[in-house]
TORZASE-535440 format. One record per atom (N, C-alpha, C): x, y, z; atom name; residue in three letters. Coordinates in Angstrom, 1 decimal, padded with zeros to 4 digits. Layout:
<recs>
<rec x="X" y="Y" z="Z" atomo="CA" residuo="Ala"/>
...
</recs>
This chain:
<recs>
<rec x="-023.1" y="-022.6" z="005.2" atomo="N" residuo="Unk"/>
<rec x="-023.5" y="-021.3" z="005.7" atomo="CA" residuo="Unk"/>
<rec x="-023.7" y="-021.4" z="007.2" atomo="C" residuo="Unk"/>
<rec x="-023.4" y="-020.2" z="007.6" atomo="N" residuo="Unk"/>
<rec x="-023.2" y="-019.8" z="009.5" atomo="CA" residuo="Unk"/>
<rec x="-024.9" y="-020.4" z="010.1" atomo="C" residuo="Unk"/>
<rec x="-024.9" y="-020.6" z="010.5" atomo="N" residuo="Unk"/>
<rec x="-026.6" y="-021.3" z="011.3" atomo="CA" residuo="Unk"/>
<rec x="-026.5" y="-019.7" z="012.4" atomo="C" residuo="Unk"/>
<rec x="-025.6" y="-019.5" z="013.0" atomo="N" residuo="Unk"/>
<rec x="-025.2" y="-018.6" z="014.3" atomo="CA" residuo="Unk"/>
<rec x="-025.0" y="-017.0" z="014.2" atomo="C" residuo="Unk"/>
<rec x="-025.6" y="-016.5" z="015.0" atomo="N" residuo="Unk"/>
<rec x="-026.1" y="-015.0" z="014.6" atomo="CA" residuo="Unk"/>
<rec x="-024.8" y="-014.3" z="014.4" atomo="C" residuo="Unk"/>
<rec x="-023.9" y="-014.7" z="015.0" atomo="N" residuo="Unk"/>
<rec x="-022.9" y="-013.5" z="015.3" atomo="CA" residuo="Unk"/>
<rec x="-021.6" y="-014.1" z="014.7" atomo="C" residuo="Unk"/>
<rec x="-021.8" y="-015.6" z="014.3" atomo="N" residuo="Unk"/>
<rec x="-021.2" y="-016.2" z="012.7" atomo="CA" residuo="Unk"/>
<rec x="-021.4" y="-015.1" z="011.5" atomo="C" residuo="Unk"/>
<rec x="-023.2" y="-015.5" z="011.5" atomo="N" residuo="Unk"/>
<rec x="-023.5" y="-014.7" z="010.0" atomo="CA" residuo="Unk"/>
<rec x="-023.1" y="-013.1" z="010.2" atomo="C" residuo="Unk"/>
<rec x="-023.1" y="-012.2" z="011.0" atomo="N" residuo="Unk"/>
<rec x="-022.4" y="-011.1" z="011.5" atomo="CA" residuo="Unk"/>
<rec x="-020.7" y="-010.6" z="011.1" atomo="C" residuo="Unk"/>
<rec x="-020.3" y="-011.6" z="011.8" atomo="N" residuo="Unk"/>
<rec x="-018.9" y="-012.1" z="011.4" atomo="CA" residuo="Unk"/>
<rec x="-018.3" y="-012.4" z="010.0" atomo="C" residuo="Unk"/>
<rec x="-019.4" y="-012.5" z="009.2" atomo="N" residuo="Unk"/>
<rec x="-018.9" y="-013.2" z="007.7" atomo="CA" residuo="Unk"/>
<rec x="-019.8" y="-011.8" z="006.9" atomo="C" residuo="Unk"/>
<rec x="-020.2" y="-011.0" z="007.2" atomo="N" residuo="Unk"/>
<rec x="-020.6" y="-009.8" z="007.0" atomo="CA" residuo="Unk"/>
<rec x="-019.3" y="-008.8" z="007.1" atomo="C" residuo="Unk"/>
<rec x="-018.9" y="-008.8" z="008.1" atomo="N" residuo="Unk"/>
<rec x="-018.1" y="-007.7" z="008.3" atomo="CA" residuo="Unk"/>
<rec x="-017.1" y="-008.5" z="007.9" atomo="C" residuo="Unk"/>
<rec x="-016.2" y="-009.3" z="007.2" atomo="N" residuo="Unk"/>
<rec x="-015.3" y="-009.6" z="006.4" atomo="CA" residuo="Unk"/>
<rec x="-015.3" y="-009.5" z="005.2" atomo="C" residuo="Unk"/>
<rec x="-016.8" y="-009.5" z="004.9" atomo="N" residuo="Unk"/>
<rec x="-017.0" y="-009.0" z="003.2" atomo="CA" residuo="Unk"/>
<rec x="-016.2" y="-007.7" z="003.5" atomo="C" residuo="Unk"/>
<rec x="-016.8" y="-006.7" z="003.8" atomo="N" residuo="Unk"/>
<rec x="-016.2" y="-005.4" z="003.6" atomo="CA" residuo="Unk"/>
<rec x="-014.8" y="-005.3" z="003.8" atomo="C" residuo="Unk"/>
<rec x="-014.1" y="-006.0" z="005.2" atomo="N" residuo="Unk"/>
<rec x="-012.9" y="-005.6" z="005.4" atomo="CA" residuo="Unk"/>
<rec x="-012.2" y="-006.2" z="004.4" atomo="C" residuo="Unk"/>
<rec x="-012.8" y="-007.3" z="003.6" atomo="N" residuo="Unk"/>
<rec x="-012.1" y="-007.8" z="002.3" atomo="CA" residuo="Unk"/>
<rec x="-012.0" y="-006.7" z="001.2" atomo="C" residuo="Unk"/>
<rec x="-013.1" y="-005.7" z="001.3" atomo="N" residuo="Unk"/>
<rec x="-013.2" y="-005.2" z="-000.2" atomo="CA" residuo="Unk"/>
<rec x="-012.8" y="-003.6" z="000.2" atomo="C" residuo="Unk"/>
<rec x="-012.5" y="-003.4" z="001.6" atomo="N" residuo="Unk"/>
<rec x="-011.8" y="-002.2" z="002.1" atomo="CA" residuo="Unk"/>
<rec x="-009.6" y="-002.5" z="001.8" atomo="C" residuo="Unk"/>
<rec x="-009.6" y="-003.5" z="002.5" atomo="N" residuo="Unk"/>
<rec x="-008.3" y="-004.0" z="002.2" atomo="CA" residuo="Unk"/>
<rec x="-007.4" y="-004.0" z="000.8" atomo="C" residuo="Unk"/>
<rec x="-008.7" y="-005.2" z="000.3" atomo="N" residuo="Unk"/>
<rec x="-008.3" y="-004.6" z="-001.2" atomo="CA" residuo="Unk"/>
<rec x="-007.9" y="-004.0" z="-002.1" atomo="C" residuo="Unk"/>
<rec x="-008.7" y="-003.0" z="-001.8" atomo="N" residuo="Unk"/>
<rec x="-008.5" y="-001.0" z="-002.2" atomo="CA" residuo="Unk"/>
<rec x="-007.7" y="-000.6" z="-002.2" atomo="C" residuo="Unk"/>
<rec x="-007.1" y="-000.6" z="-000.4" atomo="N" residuo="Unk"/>
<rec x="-005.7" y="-000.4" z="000.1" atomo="CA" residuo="Unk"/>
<rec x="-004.6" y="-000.7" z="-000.9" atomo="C" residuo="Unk"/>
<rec x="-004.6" y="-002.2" z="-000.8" atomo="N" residuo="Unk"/>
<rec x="-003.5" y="-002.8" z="-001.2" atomo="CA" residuo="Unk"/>
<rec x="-003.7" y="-002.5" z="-002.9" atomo="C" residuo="Unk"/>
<rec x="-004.4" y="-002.4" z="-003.8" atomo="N" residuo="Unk"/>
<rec x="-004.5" y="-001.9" z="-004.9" atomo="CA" residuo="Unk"/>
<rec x="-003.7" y="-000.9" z="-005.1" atomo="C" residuo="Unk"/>
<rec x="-004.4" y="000.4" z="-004.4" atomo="N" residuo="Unk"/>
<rec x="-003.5" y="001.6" z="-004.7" atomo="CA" residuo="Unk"/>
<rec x="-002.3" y="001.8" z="-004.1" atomo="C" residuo="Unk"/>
<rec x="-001.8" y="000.9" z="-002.8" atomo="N" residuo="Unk"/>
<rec x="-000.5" y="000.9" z="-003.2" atomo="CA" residuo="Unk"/>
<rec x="000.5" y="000.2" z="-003.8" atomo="C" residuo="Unk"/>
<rec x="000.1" y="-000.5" z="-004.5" atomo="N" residuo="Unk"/>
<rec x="000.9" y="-001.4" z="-005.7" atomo="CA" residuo="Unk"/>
<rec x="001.1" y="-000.4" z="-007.0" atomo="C" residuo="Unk"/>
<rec x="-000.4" y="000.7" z="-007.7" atomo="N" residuo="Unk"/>
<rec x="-000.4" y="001.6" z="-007.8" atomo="CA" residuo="Unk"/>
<rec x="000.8" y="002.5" z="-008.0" atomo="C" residuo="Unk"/>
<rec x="000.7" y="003.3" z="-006.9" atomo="N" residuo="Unk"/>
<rec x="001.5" y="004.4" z="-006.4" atomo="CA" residuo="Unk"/>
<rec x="003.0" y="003.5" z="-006.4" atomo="C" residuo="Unk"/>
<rec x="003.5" y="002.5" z="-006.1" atomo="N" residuo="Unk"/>
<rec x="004.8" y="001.6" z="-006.0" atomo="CA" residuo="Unk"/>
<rec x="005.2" y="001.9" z="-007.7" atomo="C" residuo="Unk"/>
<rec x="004.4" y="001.3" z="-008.2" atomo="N" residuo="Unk"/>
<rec x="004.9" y="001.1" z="-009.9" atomo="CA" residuo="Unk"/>
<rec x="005.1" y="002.9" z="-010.5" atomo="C" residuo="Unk"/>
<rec x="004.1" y="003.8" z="-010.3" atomo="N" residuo="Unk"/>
<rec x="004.0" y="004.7" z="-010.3" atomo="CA" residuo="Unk"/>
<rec x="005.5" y="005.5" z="-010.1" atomo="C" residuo="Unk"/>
<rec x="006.5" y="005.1" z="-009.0" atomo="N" residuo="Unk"/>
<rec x="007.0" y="005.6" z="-008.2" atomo="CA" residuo="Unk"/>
<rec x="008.3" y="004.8" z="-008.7" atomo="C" residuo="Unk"/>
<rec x="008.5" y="003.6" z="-008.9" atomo="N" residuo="Unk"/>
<rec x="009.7" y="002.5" z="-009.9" atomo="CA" residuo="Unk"/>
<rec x="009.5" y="003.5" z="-011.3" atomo="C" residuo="Unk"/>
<rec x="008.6" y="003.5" z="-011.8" atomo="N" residuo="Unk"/>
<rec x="008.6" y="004.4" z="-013.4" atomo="CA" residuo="Unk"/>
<rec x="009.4" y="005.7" z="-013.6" atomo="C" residuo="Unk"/>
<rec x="008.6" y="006.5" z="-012.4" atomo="N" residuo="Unk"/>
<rec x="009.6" y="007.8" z="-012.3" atomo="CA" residuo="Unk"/>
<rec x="010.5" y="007.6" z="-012.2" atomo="C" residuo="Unk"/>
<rec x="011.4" y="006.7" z="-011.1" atomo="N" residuo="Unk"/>
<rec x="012.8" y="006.4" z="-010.9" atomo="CA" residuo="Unk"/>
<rec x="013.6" y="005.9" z="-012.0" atomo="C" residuo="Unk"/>
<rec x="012.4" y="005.1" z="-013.1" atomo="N" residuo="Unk"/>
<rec x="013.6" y="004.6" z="-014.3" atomo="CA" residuo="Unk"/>
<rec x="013.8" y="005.5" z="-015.2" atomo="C" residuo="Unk"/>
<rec x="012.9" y="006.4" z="-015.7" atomo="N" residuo="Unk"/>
<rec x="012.7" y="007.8" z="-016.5" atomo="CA" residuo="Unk"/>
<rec x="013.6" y="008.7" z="-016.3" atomo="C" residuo="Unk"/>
<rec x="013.8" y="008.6" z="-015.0" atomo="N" residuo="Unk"/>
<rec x="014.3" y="009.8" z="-014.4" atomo="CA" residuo="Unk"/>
<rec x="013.4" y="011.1" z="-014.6" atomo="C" residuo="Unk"/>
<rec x="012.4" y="011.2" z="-013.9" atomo="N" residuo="Unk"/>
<rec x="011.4" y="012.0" z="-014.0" atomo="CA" residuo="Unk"/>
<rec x="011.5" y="013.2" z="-013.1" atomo="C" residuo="Unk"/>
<rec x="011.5" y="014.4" z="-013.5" atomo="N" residuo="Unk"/>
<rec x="011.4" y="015.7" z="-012.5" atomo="CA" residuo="Unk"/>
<rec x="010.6" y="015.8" z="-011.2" atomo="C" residuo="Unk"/>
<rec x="009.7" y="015.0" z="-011.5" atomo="N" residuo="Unk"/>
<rec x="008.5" y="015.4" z="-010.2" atomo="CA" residuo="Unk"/>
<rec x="008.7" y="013.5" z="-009.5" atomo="C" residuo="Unk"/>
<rec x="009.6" y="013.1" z="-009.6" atomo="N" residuo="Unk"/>
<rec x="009.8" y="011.7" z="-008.9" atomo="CA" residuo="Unk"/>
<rec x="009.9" y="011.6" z="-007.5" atomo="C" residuo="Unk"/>
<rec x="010.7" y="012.5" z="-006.7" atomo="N" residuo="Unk"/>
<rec x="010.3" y="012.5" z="-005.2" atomo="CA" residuo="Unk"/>
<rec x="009.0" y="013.2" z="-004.9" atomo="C" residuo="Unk"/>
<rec x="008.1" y="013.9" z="-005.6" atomo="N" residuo="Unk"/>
<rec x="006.8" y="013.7" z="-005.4" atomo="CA" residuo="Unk"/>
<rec x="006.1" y="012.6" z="-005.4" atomo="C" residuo="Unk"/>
<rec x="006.2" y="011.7" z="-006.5" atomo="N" residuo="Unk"/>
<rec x="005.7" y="010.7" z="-006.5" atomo="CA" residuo="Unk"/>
<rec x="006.0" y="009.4" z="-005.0" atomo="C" residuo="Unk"/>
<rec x="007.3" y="009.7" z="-005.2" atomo="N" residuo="Unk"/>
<rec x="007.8" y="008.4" z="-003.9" atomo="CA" residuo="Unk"/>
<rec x="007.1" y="009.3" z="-002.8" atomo="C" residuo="Unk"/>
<rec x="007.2" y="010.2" z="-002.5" atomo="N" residuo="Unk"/>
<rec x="006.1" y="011.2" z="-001.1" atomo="CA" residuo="Unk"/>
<rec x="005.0" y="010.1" z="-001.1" atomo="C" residuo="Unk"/>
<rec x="003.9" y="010.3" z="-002.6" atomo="N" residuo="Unk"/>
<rec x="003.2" y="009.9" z="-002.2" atomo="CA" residuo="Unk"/>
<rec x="002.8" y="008.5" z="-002.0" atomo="C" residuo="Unk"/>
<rec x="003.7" y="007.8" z="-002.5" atomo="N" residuo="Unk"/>
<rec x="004.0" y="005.9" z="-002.0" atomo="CA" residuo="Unk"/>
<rec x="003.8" y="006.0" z="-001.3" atomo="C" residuo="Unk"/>
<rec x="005.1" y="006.9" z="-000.4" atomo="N" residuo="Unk"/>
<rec x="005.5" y="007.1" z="001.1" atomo="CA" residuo="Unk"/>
<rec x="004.2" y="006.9" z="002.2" atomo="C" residuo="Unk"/>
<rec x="003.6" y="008.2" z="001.7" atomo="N" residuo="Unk"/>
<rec x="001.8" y="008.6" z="002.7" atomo="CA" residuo="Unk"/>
<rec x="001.2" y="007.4" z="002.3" atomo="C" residuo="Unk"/>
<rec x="000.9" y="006.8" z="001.5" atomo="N" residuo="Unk"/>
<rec x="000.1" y="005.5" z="000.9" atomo="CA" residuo="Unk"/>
<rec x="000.5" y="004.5" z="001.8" atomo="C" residuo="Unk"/>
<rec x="001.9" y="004.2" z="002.0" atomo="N" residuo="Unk"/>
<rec x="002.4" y="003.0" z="002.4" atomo="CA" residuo="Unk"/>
<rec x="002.2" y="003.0" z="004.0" atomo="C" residuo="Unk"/>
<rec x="002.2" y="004.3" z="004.4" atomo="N" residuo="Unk"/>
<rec x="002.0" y="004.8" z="006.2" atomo="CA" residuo="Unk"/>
<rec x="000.6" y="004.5" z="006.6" atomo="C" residuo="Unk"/>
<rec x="-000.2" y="005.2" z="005.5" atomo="N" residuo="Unk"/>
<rec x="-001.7" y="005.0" z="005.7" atomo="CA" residuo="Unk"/>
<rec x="-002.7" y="003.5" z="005.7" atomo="C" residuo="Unk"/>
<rec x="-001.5" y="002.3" z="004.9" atomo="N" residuo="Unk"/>
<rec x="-001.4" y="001.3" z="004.8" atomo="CA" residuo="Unk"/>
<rec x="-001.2" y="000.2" z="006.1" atomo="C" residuo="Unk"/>
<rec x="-000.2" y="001.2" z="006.8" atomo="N" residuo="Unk"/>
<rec x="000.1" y="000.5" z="008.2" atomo="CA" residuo="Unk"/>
<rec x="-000.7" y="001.2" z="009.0" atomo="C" residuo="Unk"/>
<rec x="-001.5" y="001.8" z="009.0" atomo="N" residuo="Unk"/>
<rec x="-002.2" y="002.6" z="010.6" atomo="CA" residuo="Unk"/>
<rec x="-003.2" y="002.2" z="010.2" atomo="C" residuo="Unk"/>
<rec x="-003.9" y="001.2" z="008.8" atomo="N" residuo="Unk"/>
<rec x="-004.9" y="000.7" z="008.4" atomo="CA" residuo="Unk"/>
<rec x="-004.9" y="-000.6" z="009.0" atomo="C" residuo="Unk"/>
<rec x="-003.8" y="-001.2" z="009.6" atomo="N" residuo="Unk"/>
<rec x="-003.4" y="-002.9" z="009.5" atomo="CA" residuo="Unk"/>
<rec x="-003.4" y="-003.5" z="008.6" atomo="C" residuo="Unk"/>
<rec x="-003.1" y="-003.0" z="007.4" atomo="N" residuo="Unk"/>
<rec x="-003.1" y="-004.2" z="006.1" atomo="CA" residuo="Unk"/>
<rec x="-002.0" y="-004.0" z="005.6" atomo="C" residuo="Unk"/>
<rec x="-000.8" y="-003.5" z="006.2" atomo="N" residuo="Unk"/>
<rec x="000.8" y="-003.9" z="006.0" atomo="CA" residuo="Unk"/>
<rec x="001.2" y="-003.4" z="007.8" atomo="C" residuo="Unk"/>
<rec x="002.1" y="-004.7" z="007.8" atomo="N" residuo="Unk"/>
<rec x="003.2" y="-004.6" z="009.2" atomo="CA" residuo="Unk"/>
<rec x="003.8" y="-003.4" z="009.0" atomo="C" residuo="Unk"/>
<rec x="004.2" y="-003.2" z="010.2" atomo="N" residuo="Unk"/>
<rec x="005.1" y="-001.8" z="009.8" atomo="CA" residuo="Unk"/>
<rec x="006.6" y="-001.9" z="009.4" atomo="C" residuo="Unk"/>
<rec x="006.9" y="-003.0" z="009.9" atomo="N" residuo="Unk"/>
<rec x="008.3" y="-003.5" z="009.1" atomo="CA" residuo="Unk"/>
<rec x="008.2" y="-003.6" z="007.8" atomo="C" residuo="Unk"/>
<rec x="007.5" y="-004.1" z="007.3" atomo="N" residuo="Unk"/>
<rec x="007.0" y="-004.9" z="005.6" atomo="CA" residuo="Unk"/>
<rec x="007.1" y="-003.1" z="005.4" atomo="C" residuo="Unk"/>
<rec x="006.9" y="-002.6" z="005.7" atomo="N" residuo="Unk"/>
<rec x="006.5" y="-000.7" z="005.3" atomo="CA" residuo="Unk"/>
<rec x="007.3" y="-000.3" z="004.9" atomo="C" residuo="Unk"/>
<rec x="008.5" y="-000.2" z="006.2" atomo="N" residuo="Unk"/>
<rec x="009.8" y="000.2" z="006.3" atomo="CA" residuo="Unk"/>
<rec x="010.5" y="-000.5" z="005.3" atomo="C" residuo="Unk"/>
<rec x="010.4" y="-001.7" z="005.0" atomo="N" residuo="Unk"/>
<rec x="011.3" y="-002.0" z="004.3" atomo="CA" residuo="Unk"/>
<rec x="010.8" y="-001.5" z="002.3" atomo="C" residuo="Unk"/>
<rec x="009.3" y="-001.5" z="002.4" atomo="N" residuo="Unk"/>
<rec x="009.4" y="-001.2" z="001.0" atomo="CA" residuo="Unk"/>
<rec x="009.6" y="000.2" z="000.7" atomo="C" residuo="Unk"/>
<rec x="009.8" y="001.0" z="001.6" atomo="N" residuo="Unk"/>
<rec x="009.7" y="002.5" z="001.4" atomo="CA" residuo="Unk"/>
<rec x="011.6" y="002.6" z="001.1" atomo="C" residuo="Unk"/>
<rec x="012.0" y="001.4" z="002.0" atomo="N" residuo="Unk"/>
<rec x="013.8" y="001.7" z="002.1" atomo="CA" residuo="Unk"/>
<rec x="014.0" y="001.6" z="000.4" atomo="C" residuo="Unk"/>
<rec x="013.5" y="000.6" z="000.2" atomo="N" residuo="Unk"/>
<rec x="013.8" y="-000.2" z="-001.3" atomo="CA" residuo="Unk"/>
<rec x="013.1" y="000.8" z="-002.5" atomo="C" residuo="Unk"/>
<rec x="012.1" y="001.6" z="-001.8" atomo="N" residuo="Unk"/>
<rec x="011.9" y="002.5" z="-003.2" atomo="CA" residuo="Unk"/>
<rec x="012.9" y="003.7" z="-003.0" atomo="C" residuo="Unk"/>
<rec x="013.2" y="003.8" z="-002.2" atomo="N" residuo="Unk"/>
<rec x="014.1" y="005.1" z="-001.5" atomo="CA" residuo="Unk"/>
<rec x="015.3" y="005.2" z="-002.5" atomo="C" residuo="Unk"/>
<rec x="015.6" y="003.8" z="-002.4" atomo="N" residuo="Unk"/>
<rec x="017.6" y="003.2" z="-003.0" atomo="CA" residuo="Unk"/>
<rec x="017.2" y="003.7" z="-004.2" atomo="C" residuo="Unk"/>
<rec x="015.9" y="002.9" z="-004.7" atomo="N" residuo="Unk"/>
<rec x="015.8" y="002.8" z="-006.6" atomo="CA" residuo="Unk"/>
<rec x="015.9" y="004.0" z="-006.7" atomo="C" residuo="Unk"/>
<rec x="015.3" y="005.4" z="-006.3" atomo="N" residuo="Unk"/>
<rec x="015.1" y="006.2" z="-006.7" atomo="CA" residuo="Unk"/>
<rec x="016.3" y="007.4" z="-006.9" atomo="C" residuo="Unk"/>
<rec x="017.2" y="006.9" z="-005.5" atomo="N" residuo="Unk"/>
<rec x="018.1" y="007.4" z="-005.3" atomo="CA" residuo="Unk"/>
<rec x="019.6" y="007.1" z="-006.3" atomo="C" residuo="Unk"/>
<rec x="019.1" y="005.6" z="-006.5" atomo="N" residuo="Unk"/>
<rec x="020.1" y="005.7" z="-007.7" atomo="CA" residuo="Unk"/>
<rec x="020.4" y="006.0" z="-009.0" atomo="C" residuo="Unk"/>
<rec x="019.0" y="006.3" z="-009.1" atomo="N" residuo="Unk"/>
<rec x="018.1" y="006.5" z="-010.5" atomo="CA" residuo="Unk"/>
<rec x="018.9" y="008.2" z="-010.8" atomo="C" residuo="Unk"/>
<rec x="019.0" y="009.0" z="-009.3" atomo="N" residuo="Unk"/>
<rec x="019.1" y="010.2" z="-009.4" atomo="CA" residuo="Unk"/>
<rec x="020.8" y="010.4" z="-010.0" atomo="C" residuo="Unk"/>
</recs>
C-alpha cells in the first residue's frame, strides 16, 4: 500500500476510471453483438441498431477508452457484415 498522499489519491482515482471504463467497454461489446445478430437475421430495424454501435463506439473514443483508429476500424467491419447481410 501507497505510504504517499497523492499515491493513495492516484490509486483512488483509478478505481473509478477502472469501473467507468468498464461500463464503456461492456456496452459496447453489447451493442457490437447486438448489431452482428441483426445483420445475421437480417433484421428490419438493423441499421438502427449499427447507428447505435456507431454513437457507442464515437462516445467510446471521445471517452479515451478506444483509439480512434481501433473505432474506425470496428465500425468499417460492422458496416461490411451488415451490408452484406443486406
Amino acid at each position: 500500500m501507497a505510504n504517499i498522499k497523492s499515491q493513495m489519491k492516484r490509486n483512488r482515482q483509478n478505481v473509478v476510471r477502472h469501473a467507468r471504463n468498464k461500463a464503456v467497454r461492456s456496452e459496447l461489446k453489447t451493442r457490437i453483438k447486438q448489431t452482428l445478430q441483426a445483420a445475421e437475421t437480417g433484421d428490419d430495424n438493423a441499421a438502427e441498431v449499427y447507428r447505435a454501435a456507431q454513437k457507442r463506439i464515437d462516445m467510446a473514443v471521445s471517452k479515451g477508452v478506444l483509439d480512434k483508429k481501433t473505432a474506425a476500424r470496428r465500425k468499417s467491419r460492422l458496416a461490411k457484415k451488415l451490408n452484406a447481410s443486406s
